[in-house]
N, C-alpha and C positions, 0 to 999 in steps of 0.2 A: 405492565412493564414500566419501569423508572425513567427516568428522563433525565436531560443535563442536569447537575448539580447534587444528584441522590447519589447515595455512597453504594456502590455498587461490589456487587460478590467478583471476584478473580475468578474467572472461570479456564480449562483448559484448552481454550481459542487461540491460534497463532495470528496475529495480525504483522501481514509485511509491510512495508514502510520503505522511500527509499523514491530515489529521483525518475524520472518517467524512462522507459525504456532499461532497466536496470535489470529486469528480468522476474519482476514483482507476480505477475499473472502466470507465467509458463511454471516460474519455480511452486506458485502457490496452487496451480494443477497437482502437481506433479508427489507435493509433499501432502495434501489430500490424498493423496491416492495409497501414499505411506504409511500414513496415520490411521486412513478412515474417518478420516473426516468428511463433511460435507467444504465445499470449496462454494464460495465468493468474490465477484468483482465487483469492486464497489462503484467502478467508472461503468461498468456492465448496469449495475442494478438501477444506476441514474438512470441511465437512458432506455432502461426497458420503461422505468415508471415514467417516466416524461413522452418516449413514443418518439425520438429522437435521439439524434447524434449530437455527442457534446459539442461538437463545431457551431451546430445549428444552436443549442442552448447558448454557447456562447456570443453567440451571433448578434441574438435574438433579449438575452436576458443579461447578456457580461457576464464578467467572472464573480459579480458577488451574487448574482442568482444560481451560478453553478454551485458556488460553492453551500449557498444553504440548500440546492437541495442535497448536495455531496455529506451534509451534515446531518440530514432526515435518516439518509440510509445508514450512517454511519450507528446513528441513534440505535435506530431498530436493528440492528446485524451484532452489535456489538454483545447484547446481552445474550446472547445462545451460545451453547455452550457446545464442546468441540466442533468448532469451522476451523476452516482455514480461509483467511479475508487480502484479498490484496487490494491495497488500495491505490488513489488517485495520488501522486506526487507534490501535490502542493494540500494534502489533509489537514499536514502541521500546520498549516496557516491559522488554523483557528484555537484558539486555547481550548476548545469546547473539544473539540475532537483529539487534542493529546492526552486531555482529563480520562474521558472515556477509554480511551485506545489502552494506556498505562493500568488505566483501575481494574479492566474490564479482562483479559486477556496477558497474552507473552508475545509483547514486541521484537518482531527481527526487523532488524534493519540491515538491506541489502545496499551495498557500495559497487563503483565501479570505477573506472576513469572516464574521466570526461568524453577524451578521443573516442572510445569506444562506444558509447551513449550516443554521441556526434554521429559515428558512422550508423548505427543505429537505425537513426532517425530522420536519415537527410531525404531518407523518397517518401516518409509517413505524414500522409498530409492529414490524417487524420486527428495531429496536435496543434490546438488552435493557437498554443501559445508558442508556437515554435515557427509560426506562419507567417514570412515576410521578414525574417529576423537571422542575424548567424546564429546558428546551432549550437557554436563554440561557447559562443560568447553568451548566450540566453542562458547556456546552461549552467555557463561559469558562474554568472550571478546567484543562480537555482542553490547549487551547490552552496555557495559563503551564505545565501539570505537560511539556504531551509538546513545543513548541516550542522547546524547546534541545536534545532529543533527537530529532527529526528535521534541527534544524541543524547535529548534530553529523558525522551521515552523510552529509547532502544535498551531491551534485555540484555542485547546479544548483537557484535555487527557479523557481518557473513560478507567476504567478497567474492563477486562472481565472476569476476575476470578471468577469461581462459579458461574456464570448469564448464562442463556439462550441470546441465540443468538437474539433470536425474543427481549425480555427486555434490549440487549447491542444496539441494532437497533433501537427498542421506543426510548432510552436516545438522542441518536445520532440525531435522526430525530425530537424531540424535540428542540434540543437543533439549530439547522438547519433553523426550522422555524422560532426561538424566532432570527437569527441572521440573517436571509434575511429579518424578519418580515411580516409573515404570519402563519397563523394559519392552525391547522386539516383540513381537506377535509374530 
């Protein structure tokens, strides 16, 4: 398998994209299941391979050991072909995992409002970077630092604001078929 830098085949992989809590993991159940695709979390696959919880990685290694290993799995997940991949919210961080994500796959990028993310997230203590901080306001930054860098990859944006998961997952898998070009099953 190829690595950063090699030009890599487009495969028909959906990769979602999009601020944490946005509903990147339920939606990308849910639109595997539509598809028939195989599903991935790529915040999942860290910490099955690490043997820990990203808190603890974080803890333990910071955010830039998180983040290469967030870039290993990214590596290896990306080149298989129909998944469906949700990933971690700050992916874009790295040029190396936009390359990929964009060459590799069909970028959705899922939005929401802030408020809503905020309410979200305020009892989940399982986001390190959200830990001892406003929710508002972390996320406000999130937004302006990572929202031109998921616009830059995104195919497609989708908002999940006030939609069932199943009808953000119809749009998506819709929208999937009409750009591999193939129809319902």
């Amino acid at each position: 398998m190829g690595g950063f830098g090699e030009v890599a085949m487009k495969h028909r992989s959906v990769f979602l994209i999009g601020l944490m809590a946005v509903g990147k993991s339920s939606v990308g159940r849910q639109l595997a299941d539509e598809l028939g695709y195989a599903f991935y979390d790529s915040d999942h696959e860290v910490e099955a391979r690490a043997g820990a919880e990203i808190a603890w990685i974080f803890d333990v290694e910071g955010e830039d050991g998180f983040r290469e290993r967030e870039m290993q799995v990214i590596d290896e997940l990306t080149p298989m072909d129909g998944i469906v991949l949700a990933t971690g919210g700050g992916v874009v961080l790295r040029e190396e995992n936009r390359d990929v994500l964009s060459d590799r796959g069909y970028v959705a990028y899922l939005t929401s409002p802030i408020s809503l993310l905020a309410d979200r997230t305020r009892k989940d203590r399982r986001r390190p970077l959200l830990r001892d901080v406003d929710p508002v306001t972390t996320l406000e930054t999130f937004a302006r630092e990572r929202g031109p860098l998921y616009e830059s990859i995104a195919d497609r944006t989708f908002v999940t604001d006030g939609s069932s998961v199943r009808k953000v997952a119809r749009e998506v898998a819709d929208w999937h078929r009409e750009s591999i070009g193939t129809s319902p099953a």
